[in-house]
Backbone as a printed PyTorch tensor [residue, N CA C, xyz], in Angstrom:
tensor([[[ 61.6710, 103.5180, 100.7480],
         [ 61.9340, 102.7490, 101.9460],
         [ 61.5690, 103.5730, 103.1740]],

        [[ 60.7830, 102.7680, 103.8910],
         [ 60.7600, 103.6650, 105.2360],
         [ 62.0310, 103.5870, 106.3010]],

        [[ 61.8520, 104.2310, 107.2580],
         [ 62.9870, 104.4820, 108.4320],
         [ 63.3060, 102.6710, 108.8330]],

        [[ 61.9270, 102.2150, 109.8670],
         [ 61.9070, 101.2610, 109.7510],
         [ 62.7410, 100.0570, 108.9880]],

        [[ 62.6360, 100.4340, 107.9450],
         [ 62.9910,  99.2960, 106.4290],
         [ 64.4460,  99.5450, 106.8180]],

        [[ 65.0830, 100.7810, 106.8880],
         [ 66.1450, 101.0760, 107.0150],
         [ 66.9880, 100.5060, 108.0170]],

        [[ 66.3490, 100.9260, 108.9840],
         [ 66.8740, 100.5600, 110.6740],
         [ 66.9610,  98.8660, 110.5260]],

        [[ 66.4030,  97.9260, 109.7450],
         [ 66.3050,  97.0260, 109.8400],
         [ 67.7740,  96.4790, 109.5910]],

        [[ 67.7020,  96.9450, 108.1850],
         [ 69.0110,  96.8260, 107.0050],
         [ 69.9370,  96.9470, 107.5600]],

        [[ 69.9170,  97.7420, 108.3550],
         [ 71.3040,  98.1070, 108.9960],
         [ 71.8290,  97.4500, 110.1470]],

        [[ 70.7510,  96.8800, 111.1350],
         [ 70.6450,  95.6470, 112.0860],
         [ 71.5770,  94.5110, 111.1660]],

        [[ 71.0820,  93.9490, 110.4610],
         [ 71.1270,  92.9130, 109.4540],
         [ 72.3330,  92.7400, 109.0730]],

        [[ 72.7750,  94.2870, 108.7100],
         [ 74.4350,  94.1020, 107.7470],
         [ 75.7470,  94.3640, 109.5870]],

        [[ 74.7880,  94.1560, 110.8720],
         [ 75.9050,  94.1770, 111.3770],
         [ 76.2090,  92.7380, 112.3370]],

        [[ 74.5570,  92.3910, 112.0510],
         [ 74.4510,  91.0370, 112.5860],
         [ 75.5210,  89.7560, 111.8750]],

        [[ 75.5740,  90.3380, 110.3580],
         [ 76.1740,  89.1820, 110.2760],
         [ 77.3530,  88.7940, 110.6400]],

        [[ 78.2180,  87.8100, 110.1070],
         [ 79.4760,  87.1110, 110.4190],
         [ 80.7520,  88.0460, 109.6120]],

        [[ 81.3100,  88.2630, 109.9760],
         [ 82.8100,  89.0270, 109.3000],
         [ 83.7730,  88.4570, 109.8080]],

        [[ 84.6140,  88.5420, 108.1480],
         [ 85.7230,  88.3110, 108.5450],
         [ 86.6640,  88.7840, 109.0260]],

        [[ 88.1060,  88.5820, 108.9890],
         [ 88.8170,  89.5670, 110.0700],
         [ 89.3400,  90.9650, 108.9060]],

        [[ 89.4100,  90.5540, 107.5890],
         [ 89.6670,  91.7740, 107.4140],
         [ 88.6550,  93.0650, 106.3580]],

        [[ 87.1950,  91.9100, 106.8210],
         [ 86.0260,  92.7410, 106.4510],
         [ 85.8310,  94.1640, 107.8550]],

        [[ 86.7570,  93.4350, 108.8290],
         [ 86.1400,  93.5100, 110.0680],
         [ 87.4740,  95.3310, 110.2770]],

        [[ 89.1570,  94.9090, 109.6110],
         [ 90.0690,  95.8830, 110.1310],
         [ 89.5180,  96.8910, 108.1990]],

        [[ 88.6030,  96.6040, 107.5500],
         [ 88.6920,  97.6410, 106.4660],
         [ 87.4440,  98.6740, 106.9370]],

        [[ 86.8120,  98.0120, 108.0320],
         [ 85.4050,  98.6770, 108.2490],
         [ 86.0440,  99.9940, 109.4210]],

        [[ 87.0730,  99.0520, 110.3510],
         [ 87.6230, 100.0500, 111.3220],
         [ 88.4690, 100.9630, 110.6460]],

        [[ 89.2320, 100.9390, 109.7830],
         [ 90.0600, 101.7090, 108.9810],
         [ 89.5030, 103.0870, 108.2700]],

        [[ 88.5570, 102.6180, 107.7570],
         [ 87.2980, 103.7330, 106.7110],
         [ 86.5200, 104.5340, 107.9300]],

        [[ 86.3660, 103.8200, 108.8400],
         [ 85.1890, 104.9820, 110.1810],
         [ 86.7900, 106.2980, 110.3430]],

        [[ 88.4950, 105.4180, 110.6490],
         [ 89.3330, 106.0410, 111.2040],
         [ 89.5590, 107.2450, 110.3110]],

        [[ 89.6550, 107.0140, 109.1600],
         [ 89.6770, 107.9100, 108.0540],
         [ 88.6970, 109.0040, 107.9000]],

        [[ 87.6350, 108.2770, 107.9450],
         [ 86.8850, 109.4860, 107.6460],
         [ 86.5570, 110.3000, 108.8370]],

        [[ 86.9340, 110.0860, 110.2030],
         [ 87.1280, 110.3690, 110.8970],
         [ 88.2120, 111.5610, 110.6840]],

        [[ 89.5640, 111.3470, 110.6240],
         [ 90.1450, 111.9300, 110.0610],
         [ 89.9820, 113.3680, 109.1010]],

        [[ 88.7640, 113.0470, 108.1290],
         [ 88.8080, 113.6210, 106.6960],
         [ 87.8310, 114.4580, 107.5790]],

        [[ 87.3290, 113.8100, 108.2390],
         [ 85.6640, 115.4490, 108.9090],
         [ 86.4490, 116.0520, 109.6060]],

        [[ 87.4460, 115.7220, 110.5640],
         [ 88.1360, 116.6030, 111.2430],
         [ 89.0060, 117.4910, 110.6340]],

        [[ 89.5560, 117.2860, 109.5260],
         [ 90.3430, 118.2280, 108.6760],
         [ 89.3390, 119.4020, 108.3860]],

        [[ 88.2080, 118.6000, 107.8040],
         [ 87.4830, 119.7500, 107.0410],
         [ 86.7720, 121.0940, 108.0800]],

        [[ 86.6100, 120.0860, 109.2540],
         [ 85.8460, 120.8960, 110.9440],
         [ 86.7410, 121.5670, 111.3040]],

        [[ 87.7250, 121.9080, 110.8770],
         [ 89.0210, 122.5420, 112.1060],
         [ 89.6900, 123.6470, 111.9760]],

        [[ 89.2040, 124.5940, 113.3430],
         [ 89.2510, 125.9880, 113.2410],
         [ 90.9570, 126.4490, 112.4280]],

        [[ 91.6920, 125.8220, 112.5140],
         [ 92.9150, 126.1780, 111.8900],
         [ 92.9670, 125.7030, 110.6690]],

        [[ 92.8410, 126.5220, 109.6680],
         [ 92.6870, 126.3540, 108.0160],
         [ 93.8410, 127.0750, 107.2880]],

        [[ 94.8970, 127.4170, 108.1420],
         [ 96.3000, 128.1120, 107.5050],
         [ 97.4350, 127.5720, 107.8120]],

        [[ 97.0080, 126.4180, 108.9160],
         [ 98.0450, 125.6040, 109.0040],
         [ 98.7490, 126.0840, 110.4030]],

        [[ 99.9010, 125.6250, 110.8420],
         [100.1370, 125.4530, 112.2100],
         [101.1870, 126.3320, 112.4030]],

        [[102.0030, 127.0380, 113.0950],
         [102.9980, 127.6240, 113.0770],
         [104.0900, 127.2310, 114.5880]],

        [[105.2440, 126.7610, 114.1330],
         [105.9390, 126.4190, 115.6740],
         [106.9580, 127.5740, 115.7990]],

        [[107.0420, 128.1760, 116.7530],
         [107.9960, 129.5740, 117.0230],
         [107.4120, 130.1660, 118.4130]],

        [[108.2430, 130.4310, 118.7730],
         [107.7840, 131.7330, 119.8640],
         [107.5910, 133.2550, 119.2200]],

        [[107.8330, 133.4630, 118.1050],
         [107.6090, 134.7480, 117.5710],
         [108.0840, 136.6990, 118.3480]],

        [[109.0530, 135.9090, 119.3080],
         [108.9740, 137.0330, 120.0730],
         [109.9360, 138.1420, 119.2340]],

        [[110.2090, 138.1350, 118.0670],
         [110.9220, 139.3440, 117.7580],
         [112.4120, 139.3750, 116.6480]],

        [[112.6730, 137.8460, 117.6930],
         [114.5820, 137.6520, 116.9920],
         [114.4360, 136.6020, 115.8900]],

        [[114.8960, 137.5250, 114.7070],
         [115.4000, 136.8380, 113.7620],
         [116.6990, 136.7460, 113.3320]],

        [[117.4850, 135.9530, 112.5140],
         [118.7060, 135.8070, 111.7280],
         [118.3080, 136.1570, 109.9860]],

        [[118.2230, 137.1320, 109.8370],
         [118.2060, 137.2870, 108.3450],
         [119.5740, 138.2510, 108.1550]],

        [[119.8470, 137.4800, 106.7500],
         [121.2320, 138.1660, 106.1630],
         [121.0520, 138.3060, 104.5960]],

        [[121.9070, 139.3980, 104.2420],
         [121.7610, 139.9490, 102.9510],
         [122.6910, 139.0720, 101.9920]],

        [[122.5190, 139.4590, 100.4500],
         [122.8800, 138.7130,  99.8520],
         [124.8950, 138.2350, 100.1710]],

        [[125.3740, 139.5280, 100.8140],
         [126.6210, 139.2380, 101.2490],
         [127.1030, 138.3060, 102.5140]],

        [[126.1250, 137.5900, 102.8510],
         [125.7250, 136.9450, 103.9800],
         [126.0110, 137.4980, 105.4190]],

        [[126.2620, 139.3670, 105.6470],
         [125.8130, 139.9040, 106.4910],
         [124.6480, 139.6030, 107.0030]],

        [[124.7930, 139.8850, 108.8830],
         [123.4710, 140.3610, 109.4740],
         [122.7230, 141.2040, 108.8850]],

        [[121.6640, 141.3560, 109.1890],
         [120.6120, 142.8640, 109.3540],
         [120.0020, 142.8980, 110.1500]],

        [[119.8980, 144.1330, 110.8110],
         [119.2620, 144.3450, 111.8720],
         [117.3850, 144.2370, 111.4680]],

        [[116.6340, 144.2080, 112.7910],
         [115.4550, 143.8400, 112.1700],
         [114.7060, 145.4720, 112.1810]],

        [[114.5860, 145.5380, 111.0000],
         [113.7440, 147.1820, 111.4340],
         [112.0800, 147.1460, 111.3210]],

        [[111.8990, 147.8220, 112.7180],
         [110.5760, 147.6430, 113.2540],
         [110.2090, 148.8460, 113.8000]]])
């Protein structure tokens, strides 16, 4: 098939008539895969972390004492 042939086909399959939920499965699948490229594109691949990280923790030993944080 040439480009042409192609470009045509594709005119064709948008010209026609749809129904309404030919119409919300077509928007659904662009949203998704939308979705699925952005997962795969995205500089954060370890996942997200929420904290301020500045230092203070609560960890306690098995006696459910504090511990101090040693650093």
């Amino acid at each position: 098939m040439t480009m042409r042939e192609i470009w045509e086909a594709v005119k064709d399959f948008f010209r026609r008539d749809w129904t309404p939920a030919e119409k919300v499965l077509v928007i659904l699948c662009c949203i998704l895969f939308g979705v699925i490229k952005g997962f795969c594109l995205a500089p954060i691949k370890r996942g997200i972390k929420c904290g301020c990280n500045n230092g203070n923790s609560y960890i306690t030993n098995e006696e459910g004492e504090w511990l101090e944080d040693e650093e």
